[in-house]
N, C-alpha and C positions, 0 to 999 in steps of 0.2 A: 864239195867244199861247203859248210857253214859261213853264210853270209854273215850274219850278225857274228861272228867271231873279228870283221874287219871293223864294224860298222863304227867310226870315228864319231860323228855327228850326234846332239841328242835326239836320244832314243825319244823319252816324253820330258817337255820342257817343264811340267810339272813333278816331276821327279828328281830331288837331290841326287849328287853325284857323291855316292865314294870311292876315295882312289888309292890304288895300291900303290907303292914303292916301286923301284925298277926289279924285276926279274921275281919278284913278288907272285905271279901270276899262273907258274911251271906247275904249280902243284893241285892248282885247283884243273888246270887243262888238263888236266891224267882225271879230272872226274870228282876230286874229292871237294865236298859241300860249305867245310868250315875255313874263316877268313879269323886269323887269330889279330890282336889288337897292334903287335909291333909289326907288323905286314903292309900297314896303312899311313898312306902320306897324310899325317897329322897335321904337317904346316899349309897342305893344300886345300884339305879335307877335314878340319877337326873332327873324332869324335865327341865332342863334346855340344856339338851343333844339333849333334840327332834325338831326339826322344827316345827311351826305352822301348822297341817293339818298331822303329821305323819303317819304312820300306824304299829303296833306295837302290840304285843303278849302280852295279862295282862295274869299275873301270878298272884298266890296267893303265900304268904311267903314260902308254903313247895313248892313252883315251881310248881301246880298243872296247867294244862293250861285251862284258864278261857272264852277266847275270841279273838276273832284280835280287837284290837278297832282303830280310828284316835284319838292322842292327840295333845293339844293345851296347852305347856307350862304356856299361859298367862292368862287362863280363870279356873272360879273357878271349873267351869265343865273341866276337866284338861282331858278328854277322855270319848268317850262314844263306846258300842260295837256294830258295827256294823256283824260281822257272830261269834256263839260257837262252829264253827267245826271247827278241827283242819288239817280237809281235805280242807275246803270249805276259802281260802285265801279272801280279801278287793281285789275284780279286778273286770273288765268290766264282767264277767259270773254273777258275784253275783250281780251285779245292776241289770241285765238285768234278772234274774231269781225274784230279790224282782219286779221289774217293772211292771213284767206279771201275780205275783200273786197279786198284788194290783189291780192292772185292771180286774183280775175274779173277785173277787169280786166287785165291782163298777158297772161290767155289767149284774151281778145278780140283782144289789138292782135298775138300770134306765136303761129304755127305748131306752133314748136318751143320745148321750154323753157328758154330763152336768154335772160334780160331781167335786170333790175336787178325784186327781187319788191317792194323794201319801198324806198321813199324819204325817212325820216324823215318829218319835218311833213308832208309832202303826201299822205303815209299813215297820219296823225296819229298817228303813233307816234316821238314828236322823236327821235331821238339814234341811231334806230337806221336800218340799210343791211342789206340782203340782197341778195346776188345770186344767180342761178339757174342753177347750168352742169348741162343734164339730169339726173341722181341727185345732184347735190353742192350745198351750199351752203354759201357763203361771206358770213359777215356781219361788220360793224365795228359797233361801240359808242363814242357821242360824249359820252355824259352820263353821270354820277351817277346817275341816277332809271335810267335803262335797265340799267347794269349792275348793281343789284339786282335788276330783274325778270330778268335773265340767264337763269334757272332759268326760270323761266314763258316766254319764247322759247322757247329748246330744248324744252320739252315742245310747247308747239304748232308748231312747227313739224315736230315727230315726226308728231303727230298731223292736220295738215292737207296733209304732202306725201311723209311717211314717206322721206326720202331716204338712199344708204347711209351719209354723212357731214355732217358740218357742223363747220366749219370757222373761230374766230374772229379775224380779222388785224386786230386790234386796236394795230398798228400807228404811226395816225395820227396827227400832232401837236396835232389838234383836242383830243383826252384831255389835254395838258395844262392845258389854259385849264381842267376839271375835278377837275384836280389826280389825275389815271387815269394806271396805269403802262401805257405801252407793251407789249403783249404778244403773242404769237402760239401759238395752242394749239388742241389741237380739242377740239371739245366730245364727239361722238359719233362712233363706226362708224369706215368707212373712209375716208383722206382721202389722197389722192393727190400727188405733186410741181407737178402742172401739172394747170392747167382745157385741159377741151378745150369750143371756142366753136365751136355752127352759126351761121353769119351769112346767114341767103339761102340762097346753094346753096355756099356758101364754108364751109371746113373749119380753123380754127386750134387753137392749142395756146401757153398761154403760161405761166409760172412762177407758183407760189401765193406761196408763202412769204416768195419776190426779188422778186416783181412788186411793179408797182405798181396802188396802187389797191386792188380785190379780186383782181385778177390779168387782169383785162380792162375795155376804155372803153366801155362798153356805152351811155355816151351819146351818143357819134358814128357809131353804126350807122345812123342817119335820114338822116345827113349824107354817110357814105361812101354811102350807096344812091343820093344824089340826082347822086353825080358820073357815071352814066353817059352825061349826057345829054352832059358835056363833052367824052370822051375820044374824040379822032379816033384811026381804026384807024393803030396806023403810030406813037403819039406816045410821046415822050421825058418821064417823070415823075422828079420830086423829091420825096421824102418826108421832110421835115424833121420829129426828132424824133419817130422810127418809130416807137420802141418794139417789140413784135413784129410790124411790116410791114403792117397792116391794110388802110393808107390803098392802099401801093405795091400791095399783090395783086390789091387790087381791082381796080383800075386795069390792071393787066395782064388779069388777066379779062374788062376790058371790051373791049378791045381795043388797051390801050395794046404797043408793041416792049420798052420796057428801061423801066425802074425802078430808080432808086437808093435806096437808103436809109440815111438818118445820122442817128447816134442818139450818146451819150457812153459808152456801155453796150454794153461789148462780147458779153456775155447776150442782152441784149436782138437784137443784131443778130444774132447765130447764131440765135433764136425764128423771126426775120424769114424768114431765108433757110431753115429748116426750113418753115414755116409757104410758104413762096413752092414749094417741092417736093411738098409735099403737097396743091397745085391744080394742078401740071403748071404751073407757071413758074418764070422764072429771075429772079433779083433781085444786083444787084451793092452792097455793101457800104460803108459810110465812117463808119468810129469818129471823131468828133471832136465838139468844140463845135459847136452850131449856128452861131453867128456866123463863128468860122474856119472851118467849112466850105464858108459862101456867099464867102466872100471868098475862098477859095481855087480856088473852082470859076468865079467870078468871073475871079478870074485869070489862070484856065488857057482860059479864054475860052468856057465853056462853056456853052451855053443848052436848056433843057427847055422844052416846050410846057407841063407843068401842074408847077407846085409849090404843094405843099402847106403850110402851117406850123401844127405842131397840138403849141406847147410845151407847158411844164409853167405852172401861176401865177406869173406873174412880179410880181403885185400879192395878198398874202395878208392885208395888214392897210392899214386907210388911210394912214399916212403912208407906207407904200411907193407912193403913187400917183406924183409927180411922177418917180420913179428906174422904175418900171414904164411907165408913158407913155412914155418914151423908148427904154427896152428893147422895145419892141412896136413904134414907127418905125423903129427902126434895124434890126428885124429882115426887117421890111417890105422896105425900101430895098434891103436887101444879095440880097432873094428877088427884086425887079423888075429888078435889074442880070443876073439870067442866066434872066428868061422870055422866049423869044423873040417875037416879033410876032406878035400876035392870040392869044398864048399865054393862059393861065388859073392866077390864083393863088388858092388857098383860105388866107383867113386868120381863124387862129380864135385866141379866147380864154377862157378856162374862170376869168377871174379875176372875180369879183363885183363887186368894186370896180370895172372897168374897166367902163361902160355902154358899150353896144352904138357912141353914135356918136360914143364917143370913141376905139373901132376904127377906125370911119370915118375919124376926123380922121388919126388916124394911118397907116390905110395912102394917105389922100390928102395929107399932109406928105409922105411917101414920096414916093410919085408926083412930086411937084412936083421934089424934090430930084433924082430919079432921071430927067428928063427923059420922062417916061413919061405915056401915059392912061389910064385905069384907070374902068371904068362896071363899077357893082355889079347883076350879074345877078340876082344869088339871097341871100336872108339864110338861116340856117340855124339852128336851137338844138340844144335838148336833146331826143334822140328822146323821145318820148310815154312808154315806160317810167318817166322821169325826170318825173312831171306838175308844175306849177308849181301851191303853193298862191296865189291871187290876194292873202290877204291878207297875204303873205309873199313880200318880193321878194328874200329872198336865196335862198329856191329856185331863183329862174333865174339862171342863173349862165354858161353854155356863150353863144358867140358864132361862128358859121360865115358869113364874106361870100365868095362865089362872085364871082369878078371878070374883066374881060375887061380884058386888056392889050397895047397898041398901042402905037404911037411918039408925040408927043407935036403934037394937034391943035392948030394955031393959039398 
């Protein structure tokens, strides 16, 4: 039994109490981190009493003590928990103890020190992201509660990997929903224009500052590794929505002839084609929209053995679902009008909202419409770096179907 699951009494009498409603409490005991704002006894407990980024004792109605979480008056996610011991307080020990277990595991799953270190909740440190480019790191901050402890990060993180930089690309439009300005700054030491990425035995380079992301997709590395098995020596790739070429390089590495890559981002495509030079291949170029670029390549009659599509979220909040659902078949459709027979399409989605089979329906709408076959060989996620908390489904979020594409049976 969990004693501090009973423990009535305050925990630290310096410590503000927030309190849940009755029966309020079921969902977070199954595990799950986030405390939403109608969930909270407001006439006991105002939020309005906490500072942005607090730190605070949830209770459940009979005062059972449930967590220390940071809360954020102003956001719907009004707190989330960061430690369930009643011994183990929100301070520089417990950053620095989640820091070191995030990093064992990291340096079980690679080699080299290339991974995504910290995944928010599934390294029960909500809000916060680290990535790991060997001596550099690159983090974002999504919450209130994490960018106060800002100062307790950077110190362990000095202290648990001592690296020559670190680097915040604070950035992301998630900070608004916390009401967080947009920013990019570094925190310590030296900090470079561009990460440079080991992938395997593959060598990249791609932009901090202009990137995106943290400046690399470190969750599609399980997925680019699994495409060797498809690339016939000799074959013709499409790299939809390159970004710096990851998908195309590979791919020629494996054995693919020619590689194209189309991206909107003309940076982006010069990374690509640096990045394509720096493994001893060649990669041929196309600034456009993804949609006019299949239609055009479409047009011009032109067909690849493997195309990839690896956009940006086309679904970021729900009511974008039914306008994203169609954006995702039509993107489909316009990719199976120029794979050739027996060709291979990788179709991915990194949109939360979109469930895995409702990729499926989508790129099988495609299909139908496209005159096309299409048998899903492989599903694909988020590499292992990126772990899914189980009791947190928005952690998995990445969708990769490997698919074989024919002329159209029966």
């Amino acid at each position: 039994m969990n004693a501090t699951a009973h423990n009535a009494g305050p925990v630290n009498a310096a410590t503000p109490v927030l309190r849940l409603k009755r029966g309020e409490d079921r969902r977070l005991a199954s595990g799950h981190l986030w405390v939403f704002s109608n969930e909270i006894d407001t006439d006991g407990t105002p939020l309005t009493a906490f500072a942005p980024g607090a730190i605070a004792e949830l209770r459940s109605h009979r005062e059972a003590f449930i967590g220390y979480v940071c809360v954020n008056p102003h956001a719907l996610i009004c707190a989330r928990i960061l430690s369930r011991d009643a011994a183990q307080p929100v301070d520089a020990a417990l950053i620095e103890k989640r820091l070191r277990a995030a990093l064992a595991l990291r340096e079980r799953l690679s080699a080299a020190p290339y991974y995504r270190w910290v995944f928010g909740e599934s390294d029960q440190l909500p809000g916060l992201v680290l990535d790991r480019y060997g001596d550099l790191i690159v983090g974002q901050i999504a919450t209130a509660g994490m960018e106060v402890l800002k100062g307790e990060v950077e110190a362990a993180v000095r202290k648990v990997v001592n690296p020559r930089g670190l680097f915040w690309k604070n950035d992301s439009g998630s900070r608004e929903l916390e009401n967080l300005p947009r920013v990019a700054e570094v925190a310590f030491g030296e900090v470079p224009a561009e990460v440079e990425v080991a992938e395997g035995p593959l060598s990249f380079a791609a932009p901090l500052a202009q990137g995106q992301k943290t400046g690399w997709f470190y969750d599609q590395s399980a997925n680019r590794a699994r495409l060797a098995r498809y690339v016939a020596p000799g074959a013709r790739v499409l790299d939809v929505c390159s970004y710096a070429g990851a998908w195309a390089v590979t791919a020629l590495r494996q054995g693919a002839a020619h590689a194209c890559c189309v991206d909107s981002s003309q940076a982006a495509l010069e990374f690509a084609q640096a990045n394509a030079r720096r493994n001893g291949v060649t990669i041929t170029a196309m600034r456009a929209d993804a949609f006019d670029a299949l239609r055009e390549l479409g047009r011009q009659g032109e067909r690849f053995d493997v195309v990839v599509l690896d956009p940006p979220a086309f679904i970021k909040r729900k009511k974008d679902i039914p306008q994203g659902q169609a954006a995702y078949r039509k993107l489909n459709q316009l990719a199976l009008e120029v794979i050739a027979d027996e060709g291979l399409l990788v179709s991915c989605s990194c949109s939360y909202h979109l469930a895995a089979e409702e990729l499926v329906n989508a790129i099988q709408a495609a299909a139908r419409h496209s005159g096309r076959f299409v048998q899903i060989l492989e599903a694909g996620g988020q590499s292992p770096d990126h772990p899914v908390h189980p009791a947190i489904p928005e952690t998995r979020y990445l969708k990769a179907f490997f698919c074989r594409v024919t002329r159209t049976v029966g």
